[in-house]
C-alpha atoms as a printed R data frame, in Angstrom:
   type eleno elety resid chain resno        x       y      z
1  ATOM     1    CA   UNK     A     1 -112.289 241.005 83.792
2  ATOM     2    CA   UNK     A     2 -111.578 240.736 80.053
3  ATOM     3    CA   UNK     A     3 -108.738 242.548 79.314
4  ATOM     4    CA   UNK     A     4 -107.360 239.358 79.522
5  ATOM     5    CA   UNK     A     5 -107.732 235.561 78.057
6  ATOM     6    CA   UNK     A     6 -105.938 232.560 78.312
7  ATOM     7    CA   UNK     A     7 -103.692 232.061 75.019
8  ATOM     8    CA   UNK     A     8 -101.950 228.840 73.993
9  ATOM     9    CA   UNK     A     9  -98.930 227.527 75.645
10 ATOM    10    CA   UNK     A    10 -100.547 228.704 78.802
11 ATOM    11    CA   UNK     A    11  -99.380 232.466 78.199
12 ATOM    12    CA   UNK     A    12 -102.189 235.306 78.577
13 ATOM    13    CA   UNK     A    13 -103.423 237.758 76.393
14 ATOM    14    CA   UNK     A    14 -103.378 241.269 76.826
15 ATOM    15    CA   UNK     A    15 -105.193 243.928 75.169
16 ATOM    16    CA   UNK     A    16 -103.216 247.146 74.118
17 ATOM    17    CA   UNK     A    17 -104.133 250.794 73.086
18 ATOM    18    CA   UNK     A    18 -100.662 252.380 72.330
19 ATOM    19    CA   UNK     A    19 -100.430 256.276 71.680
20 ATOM    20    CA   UNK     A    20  -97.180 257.063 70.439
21 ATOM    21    CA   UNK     A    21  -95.202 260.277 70.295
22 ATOM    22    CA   UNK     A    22  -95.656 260.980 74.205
23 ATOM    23    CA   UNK     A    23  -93.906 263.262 76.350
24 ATOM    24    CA   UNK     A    24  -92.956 260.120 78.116
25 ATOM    25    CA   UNK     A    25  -93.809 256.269 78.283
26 ATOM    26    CA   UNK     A    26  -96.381 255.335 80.892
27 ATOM    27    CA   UNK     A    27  -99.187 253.005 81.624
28 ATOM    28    CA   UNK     A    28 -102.199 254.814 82.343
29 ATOM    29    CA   UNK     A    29 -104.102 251.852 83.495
30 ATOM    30    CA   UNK     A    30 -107.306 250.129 82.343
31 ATOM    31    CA   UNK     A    31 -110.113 251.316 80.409
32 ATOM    32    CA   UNK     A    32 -113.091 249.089 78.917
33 ATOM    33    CA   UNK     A    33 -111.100 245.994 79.301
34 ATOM    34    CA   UNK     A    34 -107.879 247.362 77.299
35 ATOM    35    CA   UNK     A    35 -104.601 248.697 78.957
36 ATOM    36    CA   UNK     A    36 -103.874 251.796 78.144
37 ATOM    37    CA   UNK     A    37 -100.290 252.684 77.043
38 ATOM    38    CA   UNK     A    38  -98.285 256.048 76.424
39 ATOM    39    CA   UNK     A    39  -95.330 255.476 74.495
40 ATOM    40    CA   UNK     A    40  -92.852 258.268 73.813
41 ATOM    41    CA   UNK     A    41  -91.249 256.358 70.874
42 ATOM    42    CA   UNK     A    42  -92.575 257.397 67.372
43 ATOM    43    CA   UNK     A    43  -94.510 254.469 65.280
44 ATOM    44    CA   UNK     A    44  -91.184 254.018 63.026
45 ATOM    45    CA   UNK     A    45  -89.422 251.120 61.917
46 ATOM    46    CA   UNK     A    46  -91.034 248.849 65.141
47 ATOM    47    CA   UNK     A    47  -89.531 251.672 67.548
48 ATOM    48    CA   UNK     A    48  -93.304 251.925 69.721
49 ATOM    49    CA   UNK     A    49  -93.338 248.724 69.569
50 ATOM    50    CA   UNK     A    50  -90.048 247.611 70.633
51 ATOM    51    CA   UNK     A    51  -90.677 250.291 73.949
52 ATOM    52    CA   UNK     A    52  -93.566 249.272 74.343
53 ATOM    53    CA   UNK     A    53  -92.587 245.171 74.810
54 ATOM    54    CA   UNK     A    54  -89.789 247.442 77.169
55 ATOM    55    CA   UNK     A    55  -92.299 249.360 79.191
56 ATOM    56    CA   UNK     A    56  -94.466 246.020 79.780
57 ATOM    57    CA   UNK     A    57  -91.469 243.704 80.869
58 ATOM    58    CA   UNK     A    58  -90.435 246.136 83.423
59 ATOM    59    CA   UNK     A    59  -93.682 246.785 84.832
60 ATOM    60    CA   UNK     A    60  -93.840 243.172 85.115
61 ATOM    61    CA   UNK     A    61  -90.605 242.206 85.809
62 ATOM    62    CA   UNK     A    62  -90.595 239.838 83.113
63 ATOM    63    CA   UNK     A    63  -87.970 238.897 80.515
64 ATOM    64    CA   UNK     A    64  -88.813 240.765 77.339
65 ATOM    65    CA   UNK     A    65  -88.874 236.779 75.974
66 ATOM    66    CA   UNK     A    66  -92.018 236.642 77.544
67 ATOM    67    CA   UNK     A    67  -94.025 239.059 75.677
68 ATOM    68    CA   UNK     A    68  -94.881 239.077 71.880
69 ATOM    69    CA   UNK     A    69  -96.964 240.361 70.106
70 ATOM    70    CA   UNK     A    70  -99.454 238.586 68.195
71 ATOM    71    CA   UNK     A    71 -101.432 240.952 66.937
72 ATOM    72    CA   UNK     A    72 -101.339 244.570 65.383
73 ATOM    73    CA   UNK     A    73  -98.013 244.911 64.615
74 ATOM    74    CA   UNK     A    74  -98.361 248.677 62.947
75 ATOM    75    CA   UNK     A    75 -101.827 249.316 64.521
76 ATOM    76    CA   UNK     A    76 -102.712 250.959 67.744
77 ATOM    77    CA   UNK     A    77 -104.449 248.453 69.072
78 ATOM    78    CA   UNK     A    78 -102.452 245.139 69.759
79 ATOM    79    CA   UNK     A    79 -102.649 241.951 71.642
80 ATOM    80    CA   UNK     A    80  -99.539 241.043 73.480
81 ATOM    81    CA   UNK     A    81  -99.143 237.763 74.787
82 ATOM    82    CA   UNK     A    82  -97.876 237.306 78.102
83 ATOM    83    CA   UNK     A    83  -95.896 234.081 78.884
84 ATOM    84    CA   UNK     A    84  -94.994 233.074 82.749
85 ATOM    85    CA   UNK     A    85  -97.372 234.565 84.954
86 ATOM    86    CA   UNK     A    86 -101.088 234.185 85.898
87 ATOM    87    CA   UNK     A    87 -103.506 236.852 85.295
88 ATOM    88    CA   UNK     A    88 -103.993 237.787 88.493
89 ATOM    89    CA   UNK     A    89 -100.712 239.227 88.689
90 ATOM    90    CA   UNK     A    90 -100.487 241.090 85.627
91 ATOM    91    CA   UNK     A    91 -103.583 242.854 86.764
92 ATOM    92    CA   UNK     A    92 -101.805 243.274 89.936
93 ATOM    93    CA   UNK     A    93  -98.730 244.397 88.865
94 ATOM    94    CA   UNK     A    94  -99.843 247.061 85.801
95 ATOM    95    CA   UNK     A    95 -102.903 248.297 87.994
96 ATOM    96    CA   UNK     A    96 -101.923 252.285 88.392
């Protein structure tokens, strides 16, 4: 699958389409080898962002320590980088 690579540090890279300003926040699942994300936060002063590293780390049951992202900080599409789990389970876990 490739919404995922191996990053440095041994964390994982995950692909992310973000559309803000939804009724609610909610992963809608995979599409073309990018995760697909709802976020009801607007895309203002690192709000989307900072529900969408929320939104991730419970659906993995991760620290929110353990995902950054590296890319696309005020673009829809961003790379988060997933530290402390194998890719197997976050495909596992965020799978709708």
């Amino acid at each position: 699958m490739n919404q995922l690579s191996t990053s440095g540090q041994g964390s994982q890279r995950l692909s992310v389409k973000v559309t803000p300003h939804a009724g609610r926040s909610e992963i809608t699942g995979f599409s073309d080898g990018v995760l697909r994300v709802r976020i009801a936060a607007p895309p203002v002063e690192g709000r989307a962002n900072r529900e969408l590293i929320d939104l991730l780390s419970r659906a993995l049951g991760l620290g929110k320590s353990s995902l950054t992202i590296i890319k696309g900080q005020t673009s829809r599409q961003k790379v988060v980088a997933v530290a402390g789990i194998t890719r197997e389970e976050i495909i596992k876990r965020l799978s709708v």
